[in-house]
N, C-alpha and C positions, 0 to 999 in steps of 0.2 A: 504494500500500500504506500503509495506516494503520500509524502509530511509538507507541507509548505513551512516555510522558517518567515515568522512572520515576526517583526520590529517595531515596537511602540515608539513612539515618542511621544511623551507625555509634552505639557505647555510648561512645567515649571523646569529651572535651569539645572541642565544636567551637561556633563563634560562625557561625550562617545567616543568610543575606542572599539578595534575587532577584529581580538584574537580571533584569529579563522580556525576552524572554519564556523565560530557561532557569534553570533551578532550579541555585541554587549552594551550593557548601560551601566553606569557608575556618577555616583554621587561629587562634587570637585571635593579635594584634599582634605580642605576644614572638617569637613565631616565623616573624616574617613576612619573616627573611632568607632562610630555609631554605624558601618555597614555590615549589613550581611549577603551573603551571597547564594543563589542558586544556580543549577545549569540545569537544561532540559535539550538531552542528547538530539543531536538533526532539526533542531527546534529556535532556541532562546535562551542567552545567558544572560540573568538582571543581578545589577546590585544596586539591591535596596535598603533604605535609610528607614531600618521599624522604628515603631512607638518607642521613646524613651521608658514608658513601665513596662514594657511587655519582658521576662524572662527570660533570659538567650538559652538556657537548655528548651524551653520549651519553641522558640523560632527553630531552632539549629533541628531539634524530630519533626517539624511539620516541614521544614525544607526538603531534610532528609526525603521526604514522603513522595514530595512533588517531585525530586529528581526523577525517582521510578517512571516517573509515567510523562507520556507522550503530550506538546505542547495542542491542548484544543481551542480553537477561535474562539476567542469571546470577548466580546462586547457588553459587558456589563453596564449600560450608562457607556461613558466615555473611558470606561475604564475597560482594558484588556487583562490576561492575568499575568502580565508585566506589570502592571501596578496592584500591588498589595501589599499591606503596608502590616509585617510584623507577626509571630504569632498569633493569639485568637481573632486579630482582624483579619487575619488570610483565611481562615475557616469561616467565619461570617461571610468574607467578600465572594468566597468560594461556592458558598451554598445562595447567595445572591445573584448567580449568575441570572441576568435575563434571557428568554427564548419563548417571543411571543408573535411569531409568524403570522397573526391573527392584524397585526399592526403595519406587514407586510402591503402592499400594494396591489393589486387583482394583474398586473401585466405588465410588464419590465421594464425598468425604467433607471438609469445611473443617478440617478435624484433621489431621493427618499427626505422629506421633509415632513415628519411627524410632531414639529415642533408648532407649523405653522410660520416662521421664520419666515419664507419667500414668497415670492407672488406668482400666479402660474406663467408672468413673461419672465421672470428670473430661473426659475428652473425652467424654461425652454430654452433659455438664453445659456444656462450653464453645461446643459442636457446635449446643445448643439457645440460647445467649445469642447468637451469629454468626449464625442466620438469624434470629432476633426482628428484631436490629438492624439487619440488608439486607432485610427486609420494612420494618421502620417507615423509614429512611433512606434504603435506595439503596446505601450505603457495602456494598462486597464485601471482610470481612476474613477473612483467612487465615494460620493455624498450620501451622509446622513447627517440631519438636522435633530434633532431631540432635548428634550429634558429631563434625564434619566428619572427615575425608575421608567418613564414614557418611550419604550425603544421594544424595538423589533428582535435587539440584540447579538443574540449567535444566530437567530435564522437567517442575516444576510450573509452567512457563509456561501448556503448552496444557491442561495436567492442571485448570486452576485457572483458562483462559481470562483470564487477569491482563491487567487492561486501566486506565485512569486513574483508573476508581474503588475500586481496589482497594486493599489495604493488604497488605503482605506482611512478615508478623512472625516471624522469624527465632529460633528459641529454643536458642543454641547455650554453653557454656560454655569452650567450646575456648581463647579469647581473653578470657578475664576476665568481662569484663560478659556476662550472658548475654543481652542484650536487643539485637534488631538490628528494623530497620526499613526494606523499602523502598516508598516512598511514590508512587501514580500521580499524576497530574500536577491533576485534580476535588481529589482531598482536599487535596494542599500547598495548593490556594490557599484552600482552608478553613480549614486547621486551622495555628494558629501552629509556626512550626518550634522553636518552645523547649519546645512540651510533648513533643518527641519526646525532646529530651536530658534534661529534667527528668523522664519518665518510666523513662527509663535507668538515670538517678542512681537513682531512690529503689528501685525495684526488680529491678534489674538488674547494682548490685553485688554484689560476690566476696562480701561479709560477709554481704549477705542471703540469698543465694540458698545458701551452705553454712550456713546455721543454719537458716533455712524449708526449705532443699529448692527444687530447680529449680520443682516444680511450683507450688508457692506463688509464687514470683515468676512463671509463667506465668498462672496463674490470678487472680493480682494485676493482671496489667499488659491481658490480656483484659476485665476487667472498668472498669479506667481509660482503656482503648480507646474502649470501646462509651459510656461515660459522654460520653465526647466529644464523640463525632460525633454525642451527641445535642443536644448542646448546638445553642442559634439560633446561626447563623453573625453575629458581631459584635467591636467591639473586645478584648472583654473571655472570648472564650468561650473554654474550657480553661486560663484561666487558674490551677486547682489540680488538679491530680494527684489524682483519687480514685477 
């Protein structure tokens, strides 16, 4: 059975790096008494920053646990299970998983806007820049707009066929930034892992997104997407936000 190795990027500041062959995230320096780590083999390697109370024998057996088993999509909210934060929050977050296909859409669409966030010329407008750009590229990206618990969740896995070329862009406010990111395993090794956090920052903060409006920063960050990946794969590509 074919695994996709698929890459969060959360919206708060994280410093990426990757050991190959698994994609990693890591907390900067300052913080690097308080990480712990897991790896999920063909999958995902995260280092996360638990609760200051939670007990490191009891993190370090629930990590233990998750190494065993294989990385499954999920969309929890905006949350993938790249982000959980600690022991008993990762059993919480775990058993929280959303999968409510019911919220899915009746016929296929690279849009999904459960939040209400867009207008039906904004997702037509964004609907038509998302197949240009997986006709001229390859790259398969994909919107979801939501308010977590309010989400479709893991069913835009097979909803959306999300495989290594895909990009799954998360448009949630729930948790500040509203810009989330998970990455299939073709585009990380394309596209630098700083344009994901520096596309975060600029449009994906609380100040923008409540003075533009969610949609703006959605329609912003879709369009600095697609600038990207069109860019020639090299040292210097996506090196500006635009």
């Amino acid at each position: 059975m074919t695994r996709t190795m698929i890459t969060r990027y959360p919206s708060h500041p994280l410093l990426l790096h990757n050991p190959s062959p698994l994609a990693s995230l890591t907390l900067p320096p300052q913080h690097s008494p308080n990480v712990r780590a897991f790896s999920l083999p063909k999958t995902l390697s995260c280092h996360l920053s638990p609760s200051h109370n939670t007990p490191s024998s009891n993190s370090t057996t629930l990590l233990t646990k998750i190494h065993s088993k294989p990385l499954h999509f999920a969309l929890s909210g905006a949350l993938s299970l790249c982000l959980l934060f600690g022991g008993a929050e990762i059993a919480e977050a775990a058993k929280a998983g959303v999968n409510k296909p019911e919220l899915l859409p009746k016929e296929f669409t690279t849009v999904i806007d459960v939040a209400g966030f867009l207008s039906d010329g904004q997702e037509k407008r964004l609907a038509q820049e998302i197949s240009a750009l997986e006709k001229d590229t390859g790259y398969k990206l994909r919107v979801l707009a939501q308010n977590y618990p309010d989400t479709p969740g893991l069913a835009v896995k097979d909803f959306w066929h999300v495989d290594d070329s895909t990009v799954v862009f998360v448009a949630d406010p729930t948790f500040g930034n509203i810009l989330n990111f998970n990455v299939g395993a073709s585009v990380d090794l394309d596209i630098p892992r700083s344009f994901w956090s520096r596309l975060a920052g600029k449009y994906g903060n609380i100040f923008y997104w409540r003075e533009k409006g969610e949609d703006a920063s959605i329609e912003s960050a879709v369009i600095a997407i697609s600038n990207c990946l069109r860019e020639p794969v090299g040292p210097n590509n996506c090196s500006e936000v635009k």
